[in-house]
VEXFI-694966 format. One record per atom (N, C-alpha, C, CB): residue in one letter; x, y, z. Coordinates in steps of 0.001 Angstrom, whole numbers, plus 500000, padded with zeros to 6 digits. Glycine has a CB too. Layout:
<nodes>
aXYZ ...
</nodes>
This chain:
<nodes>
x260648524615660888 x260064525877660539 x258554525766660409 x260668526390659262 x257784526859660157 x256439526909659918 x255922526473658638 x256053528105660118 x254950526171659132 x254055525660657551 x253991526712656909 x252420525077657567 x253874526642655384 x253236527851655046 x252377527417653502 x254511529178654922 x251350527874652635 x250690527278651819 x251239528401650711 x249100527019652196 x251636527905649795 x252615529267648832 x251371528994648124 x254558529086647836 x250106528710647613 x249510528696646415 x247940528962646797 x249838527314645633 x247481528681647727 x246066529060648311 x245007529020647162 x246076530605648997 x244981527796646472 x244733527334644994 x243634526658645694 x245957526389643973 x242307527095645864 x241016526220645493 x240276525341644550 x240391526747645507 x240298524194644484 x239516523192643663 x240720523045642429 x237770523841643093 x242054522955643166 x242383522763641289 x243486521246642462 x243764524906639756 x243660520724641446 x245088519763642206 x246541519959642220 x245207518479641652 x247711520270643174 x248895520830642754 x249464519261643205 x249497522446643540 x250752519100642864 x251436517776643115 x252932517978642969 x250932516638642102 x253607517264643103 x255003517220642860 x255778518479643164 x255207516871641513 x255998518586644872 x256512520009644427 x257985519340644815 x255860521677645387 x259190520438644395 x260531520519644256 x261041521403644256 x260944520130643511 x261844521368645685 x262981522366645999 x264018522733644818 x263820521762647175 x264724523926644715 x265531524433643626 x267197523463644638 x265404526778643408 x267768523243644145 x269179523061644927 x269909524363646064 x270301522856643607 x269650525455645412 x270215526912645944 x268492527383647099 x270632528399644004 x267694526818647325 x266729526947648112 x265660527828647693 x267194527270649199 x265864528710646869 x265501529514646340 x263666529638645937 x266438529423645425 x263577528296645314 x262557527998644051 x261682526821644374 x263373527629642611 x260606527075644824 x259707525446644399 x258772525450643170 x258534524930645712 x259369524467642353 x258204523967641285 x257068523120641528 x258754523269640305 x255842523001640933 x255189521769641391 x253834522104639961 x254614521795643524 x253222520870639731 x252423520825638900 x250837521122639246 x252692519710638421 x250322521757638439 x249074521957638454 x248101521703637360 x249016523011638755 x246831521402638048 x245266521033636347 x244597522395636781 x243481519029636532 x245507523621637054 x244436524411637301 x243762525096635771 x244996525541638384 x244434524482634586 x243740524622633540 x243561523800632448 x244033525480633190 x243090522681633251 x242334521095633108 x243686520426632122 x240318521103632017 x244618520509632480 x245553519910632084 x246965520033632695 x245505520162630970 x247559519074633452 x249461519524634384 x249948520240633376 x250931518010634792 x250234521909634110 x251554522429634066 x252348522564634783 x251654523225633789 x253339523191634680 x254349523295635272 x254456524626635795 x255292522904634549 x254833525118637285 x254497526155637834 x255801526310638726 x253112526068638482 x256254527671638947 x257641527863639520 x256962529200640583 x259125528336638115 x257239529122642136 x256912529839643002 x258116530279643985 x255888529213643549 x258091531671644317 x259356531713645150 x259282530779646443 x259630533229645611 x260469530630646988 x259937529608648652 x259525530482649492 x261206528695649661 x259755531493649893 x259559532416650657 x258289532779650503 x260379533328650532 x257471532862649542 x256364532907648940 x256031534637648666 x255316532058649852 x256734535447648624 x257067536463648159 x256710536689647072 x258031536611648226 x256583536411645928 x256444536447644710 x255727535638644253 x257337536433644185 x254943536289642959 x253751535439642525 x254233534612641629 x252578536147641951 x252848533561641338 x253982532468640681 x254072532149639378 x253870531193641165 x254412531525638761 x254576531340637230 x254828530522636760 x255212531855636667 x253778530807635729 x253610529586634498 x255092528979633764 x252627530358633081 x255335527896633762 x256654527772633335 x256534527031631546 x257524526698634640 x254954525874631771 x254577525323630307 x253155525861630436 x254714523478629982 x252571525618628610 x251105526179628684 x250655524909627582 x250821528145628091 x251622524324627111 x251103523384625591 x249984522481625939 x252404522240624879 x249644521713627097 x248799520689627570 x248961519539627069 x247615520933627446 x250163518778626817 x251072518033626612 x250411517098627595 x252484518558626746 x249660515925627698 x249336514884629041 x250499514468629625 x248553513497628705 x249789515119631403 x250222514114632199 x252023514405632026 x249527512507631617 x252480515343632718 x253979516008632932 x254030515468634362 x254181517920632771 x255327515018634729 x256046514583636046 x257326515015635935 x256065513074636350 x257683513693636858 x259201513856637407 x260123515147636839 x260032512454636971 x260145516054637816 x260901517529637720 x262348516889638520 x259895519147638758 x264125517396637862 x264622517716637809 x265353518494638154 x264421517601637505 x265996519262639206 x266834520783639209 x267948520491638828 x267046521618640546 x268552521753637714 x270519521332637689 x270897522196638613 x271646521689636092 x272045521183639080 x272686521992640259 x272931523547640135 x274044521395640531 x273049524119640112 x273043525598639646 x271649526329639756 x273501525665638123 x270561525355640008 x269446525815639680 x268892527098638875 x269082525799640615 x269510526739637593 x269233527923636750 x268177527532635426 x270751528501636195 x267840525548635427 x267397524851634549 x266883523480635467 x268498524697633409 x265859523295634246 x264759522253634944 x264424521042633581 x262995523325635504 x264939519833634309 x263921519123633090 x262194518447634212 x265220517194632105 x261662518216633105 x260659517291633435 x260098516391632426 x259675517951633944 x259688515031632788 x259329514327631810 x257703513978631332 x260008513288632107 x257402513804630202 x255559513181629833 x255798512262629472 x254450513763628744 x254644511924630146 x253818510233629583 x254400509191628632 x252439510484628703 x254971510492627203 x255150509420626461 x257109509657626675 x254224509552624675 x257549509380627386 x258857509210627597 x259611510449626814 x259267507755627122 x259022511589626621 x259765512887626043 x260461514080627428 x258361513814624977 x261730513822627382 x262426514884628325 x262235516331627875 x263998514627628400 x262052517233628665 x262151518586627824 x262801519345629309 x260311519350627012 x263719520248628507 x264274521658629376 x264033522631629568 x265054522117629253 x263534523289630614 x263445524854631072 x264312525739631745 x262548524998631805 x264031526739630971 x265552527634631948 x264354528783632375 x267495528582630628 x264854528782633559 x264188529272634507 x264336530560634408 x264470528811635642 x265117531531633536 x265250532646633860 x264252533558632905 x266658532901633842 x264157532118631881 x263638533071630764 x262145532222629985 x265137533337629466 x262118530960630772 x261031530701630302 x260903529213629166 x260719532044629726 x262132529413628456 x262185528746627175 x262354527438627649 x263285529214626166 x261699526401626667 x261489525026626557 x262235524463625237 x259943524758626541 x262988523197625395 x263499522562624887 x263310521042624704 x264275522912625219 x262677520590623698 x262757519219624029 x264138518661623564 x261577518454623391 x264426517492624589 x265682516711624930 x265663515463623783 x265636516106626665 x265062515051624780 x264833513112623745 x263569512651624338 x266334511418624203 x263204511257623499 x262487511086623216 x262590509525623384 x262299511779622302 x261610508554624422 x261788507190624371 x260304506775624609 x262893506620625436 x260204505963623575 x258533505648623303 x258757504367624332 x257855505195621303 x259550503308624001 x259844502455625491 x259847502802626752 x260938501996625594 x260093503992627140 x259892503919628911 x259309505520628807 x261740503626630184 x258445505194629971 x257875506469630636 x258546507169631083 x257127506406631503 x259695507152631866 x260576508124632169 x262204507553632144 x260109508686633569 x262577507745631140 x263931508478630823 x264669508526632061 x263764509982630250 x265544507704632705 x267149508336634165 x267441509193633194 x268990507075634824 x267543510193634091 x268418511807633781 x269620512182635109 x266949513414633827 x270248512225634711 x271714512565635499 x272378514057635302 x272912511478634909 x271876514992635807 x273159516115635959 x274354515675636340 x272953517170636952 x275134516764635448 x276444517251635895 x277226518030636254 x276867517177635582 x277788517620637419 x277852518425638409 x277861520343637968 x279198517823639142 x278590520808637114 x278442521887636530 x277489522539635780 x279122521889636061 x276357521935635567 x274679521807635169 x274891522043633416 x273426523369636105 x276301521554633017 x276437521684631099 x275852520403630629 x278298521760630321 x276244519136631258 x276091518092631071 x274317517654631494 x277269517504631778 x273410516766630795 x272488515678630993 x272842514506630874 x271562515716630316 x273083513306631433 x273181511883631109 x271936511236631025 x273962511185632038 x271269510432630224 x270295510013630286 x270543508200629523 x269357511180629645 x269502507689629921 x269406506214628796 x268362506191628028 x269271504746629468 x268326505828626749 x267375505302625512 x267442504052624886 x267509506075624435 x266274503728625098 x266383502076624209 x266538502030622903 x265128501160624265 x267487501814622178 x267595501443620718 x266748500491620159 x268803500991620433 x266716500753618988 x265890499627617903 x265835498121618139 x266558499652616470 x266870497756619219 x267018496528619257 x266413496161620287 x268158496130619186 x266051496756621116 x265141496816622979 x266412497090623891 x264203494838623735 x267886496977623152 x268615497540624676 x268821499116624833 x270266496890624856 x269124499009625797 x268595500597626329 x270808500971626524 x267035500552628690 x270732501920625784 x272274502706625770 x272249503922626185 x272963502868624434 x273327504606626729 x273936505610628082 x273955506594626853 x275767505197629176 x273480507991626729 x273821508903626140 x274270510253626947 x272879509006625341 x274694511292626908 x275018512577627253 x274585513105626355 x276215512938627512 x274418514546626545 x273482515663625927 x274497517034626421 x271586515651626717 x274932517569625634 x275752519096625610 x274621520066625748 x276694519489624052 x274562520575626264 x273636521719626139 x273736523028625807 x273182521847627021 x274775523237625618 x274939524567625130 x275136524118623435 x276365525459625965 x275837523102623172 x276028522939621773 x274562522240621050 x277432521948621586 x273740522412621780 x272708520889622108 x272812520005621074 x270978521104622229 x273485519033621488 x274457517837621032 x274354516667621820 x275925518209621082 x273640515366620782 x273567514257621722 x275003513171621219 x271829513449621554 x275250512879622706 x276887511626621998 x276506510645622700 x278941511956622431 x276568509301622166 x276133507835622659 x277667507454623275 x275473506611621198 x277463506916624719 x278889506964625281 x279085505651625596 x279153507899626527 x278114504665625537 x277824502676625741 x277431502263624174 x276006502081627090 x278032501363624462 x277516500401622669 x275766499831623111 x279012498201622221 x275283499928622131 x273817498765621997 x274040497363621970 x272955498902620588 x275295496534622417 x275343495028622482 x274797495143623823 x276848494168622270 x274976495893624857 x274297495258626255 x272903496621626974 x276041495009627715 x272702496054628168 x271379496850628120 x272179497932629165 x269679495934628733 x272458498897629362 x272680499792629916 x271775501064630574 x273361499990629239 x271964501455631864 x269880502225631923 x271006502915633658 x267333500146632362 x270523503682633711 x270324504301635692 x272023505204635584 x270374502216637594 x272113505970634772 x273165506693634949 x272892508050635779 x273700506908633654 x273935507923636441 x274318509165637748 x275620509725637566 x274389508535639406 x275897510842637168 x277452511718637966 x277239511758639119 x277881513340637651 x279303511661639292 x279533511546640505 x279102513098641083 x281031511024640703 x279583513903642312 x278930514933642838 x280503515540642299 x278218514913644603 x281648515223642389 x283182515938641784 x283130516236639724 x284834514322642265 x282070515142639418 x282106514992638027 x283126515097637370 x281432515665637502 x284214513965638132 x284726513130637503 x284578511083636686 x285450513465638271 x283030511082637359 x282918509411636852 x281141509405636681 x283649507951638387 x280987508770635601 x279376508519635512 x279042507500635597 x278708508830634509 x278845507088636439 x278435505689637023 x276813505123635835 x277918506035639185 x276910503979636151 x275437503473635403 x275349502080635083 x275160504174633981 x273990501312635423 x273746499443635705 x274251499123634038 x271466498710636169 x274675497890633837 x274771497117632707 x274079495962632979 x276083496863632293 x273326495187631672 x273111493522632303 x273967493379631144 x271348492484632440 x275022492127631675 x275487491866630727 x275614490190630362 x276553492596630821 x274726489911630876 x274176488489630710 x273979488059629703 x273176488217631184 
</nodes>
């Protein structure tokens, strides 16, 4: 297909953009007000675009779509996940890992579920899930081994994820 420039944004920097799953939606970050936000544009470029964060929180990345594309995480600097629902704007922070810059995040397949890993007090890093409608975190691996890179399957029936168990 044709090129097309959805943002015609002079002197500012945009980065990271990301398709919605349903085709719909590209997000991508901008300093067009000397600090990354987060910006949601139709693909078609039809529609103007919108501010999705305004806090100036440093340095926001790795965007997210849940399958459903109705919600978005993205992560900062200091290893804090947060959620957006796209319909309405609202932000949620998730969790929080001062050990790693970015947090594995795993949808599920039905976009209720987040899987993610956090390092415990001890330096190993354990498998949690996140409810989101109840927003409810449940630890689903013990802290004896290091556990980190969880994925649902695409049926979401199995959540796969590395152990060292050395």
């Amino acid at each position: 297909g044709i090129a097309r420039n959805l943002t015609n944004t002079a002197g500012v920097a945009e980065r990271d953009p990301m398709w919605s799953p349903d085709g719909k939606w590209i997000t991508y970050f901008s300093d067009e007000s000397d600090e990354y936000e987060l910006y949601l544009v139709q693909s078609d470029g039809k529609s103007e675009r919108r501010q999705l964060t305004s806090d100036g929180t440093p340095f926001k990345h790795a965007t997210s779509w849940s399958p459903d594309s109705t919600q978005l995480l993205y992560t900062g600097k200091a290893g804090d996940v947060h959620l957006v629902d796209i319909a309405s704007g609202d932000r949620r922070h998730i969790v929080s890992d001062t050990f790693a810059q970015k947090p594995a995040t795993s949808w599920s397949h039905d976009s209720k579920w987040i899987a993610y890993d956090r390092t415990d007090d001890n330096g190993m890093s354990s498998i949690w899930i996140y409810e989101i409608e109840a927003d409810e975190h449940h630890r689903i691996t013990s802290d004896m081994f290091n556990d980190a890179s969880p994925a649902f399957d695409r049926e979401g029936d199995y959540l796969y994820f590395n152990s060292g168990r050395t």
